[in-house]
Structures are given as C-alpha cells and as structure tokens.
C-alpha positions in Angstrom: -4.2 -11.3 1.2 -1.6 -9.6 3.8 -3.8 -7.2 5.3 -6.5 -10.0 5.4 -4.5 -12.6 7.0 -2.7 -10.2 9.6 -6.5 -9.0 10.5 -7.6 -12.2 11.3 -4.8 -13.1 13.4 -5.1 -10.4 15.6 -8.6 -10.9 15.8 -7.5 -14.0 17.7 -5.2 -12.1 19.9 -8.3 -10.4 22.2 -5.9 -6.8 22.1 -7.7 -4.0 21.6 -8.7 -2.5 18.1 -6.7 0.8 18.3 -4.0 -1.1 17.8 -4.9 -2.0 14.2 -4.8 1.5 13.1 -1.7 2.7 15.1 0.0 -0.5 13.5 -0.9 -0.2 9.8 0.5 3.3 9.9 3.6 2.5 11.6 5.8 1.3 8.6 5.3 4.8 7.3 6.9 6.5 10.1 9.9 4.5 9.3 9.7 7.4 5.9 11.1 10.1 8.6 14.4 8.2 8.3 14.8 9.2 4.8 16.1 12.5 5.7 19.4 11.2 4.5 18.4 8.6 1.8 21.2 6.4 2.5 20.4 5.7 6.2 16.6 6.1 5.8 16.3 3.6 3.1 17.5 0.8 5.2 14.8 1.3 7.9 12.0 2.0 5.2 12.4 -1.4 3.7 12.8 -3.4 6.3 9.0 -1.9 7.9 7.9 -2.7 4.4 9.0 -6.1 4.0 7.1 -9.2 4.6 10.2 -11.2 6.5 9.6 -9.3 9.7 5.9 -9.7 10.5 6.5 -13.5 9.2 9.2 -14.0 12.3 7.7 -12.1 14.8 4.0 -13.9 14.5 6.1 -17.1 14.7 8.3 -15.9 17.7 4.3 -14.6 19.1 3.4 -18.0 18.7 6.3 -19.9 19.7 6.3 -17.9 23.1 2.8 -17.8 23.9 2.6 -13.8 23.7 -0.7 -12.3 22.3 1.0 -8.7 22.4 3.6 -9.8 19.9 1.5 -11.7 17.5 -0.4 -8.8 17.3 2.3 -6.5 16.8 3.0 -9.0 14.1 
C-alpha cells in the first residue's frame, strides 16, 4: 500500500520517471554504512522507516515544492 501510495503521489508531481527507480533503490545504499554495524545501523533504519517519507511529503506540501514530495 506504500509503494502504491508513494507512486501515485509522484505521479502528481509532473518530475520525471527516472526518478522512481533511482529513489526506490536509494534506502539500500544506506547498507554501505554497515561497514561498522554500530554506525551503519543507524542510517539503515532510518532510510527504511516510514517516519521520514511521512514528514517530508508533508514539508513537500506544506512548501509548495514538487521536487520534495517526490523525493518523498
């Protein structure tokens, strides 16, 4: 329901669809970190967390900025 939800609100952002891919494989860079697990584990959960998209699609919004929301 995530990944269906996210897809349709950058549909309405009008950025282009590179994007999408680039984005959905970004959280898994954040696994690089974990060459020392204590400092890499911070990093890796906080890409795979829900609470960040949530507050930067409402900062998108609240600011009027399409490249945000579709970070988001």
């Amino acid at each position: 329901m995530l990944l269906i939800g996210a897809l349709a609100g950058f549909a309405t952002t009008g950025k282009t669809g590179w994007l999408v891919p680039a984005l959905l494989l970004l959280p898994d860079v954040a696994a690089l970190g974990y060459v020392s697990a204590r400092a890499g584990a911070h990093p890796y959960n906080l890409t795979h967390a829900a609470p960040l998209p949530a507050v930067l699609a409402g900062i998108g919004i609240w600011q009027h900025q399409s490249l945000v929301l579709a970070i988001a």
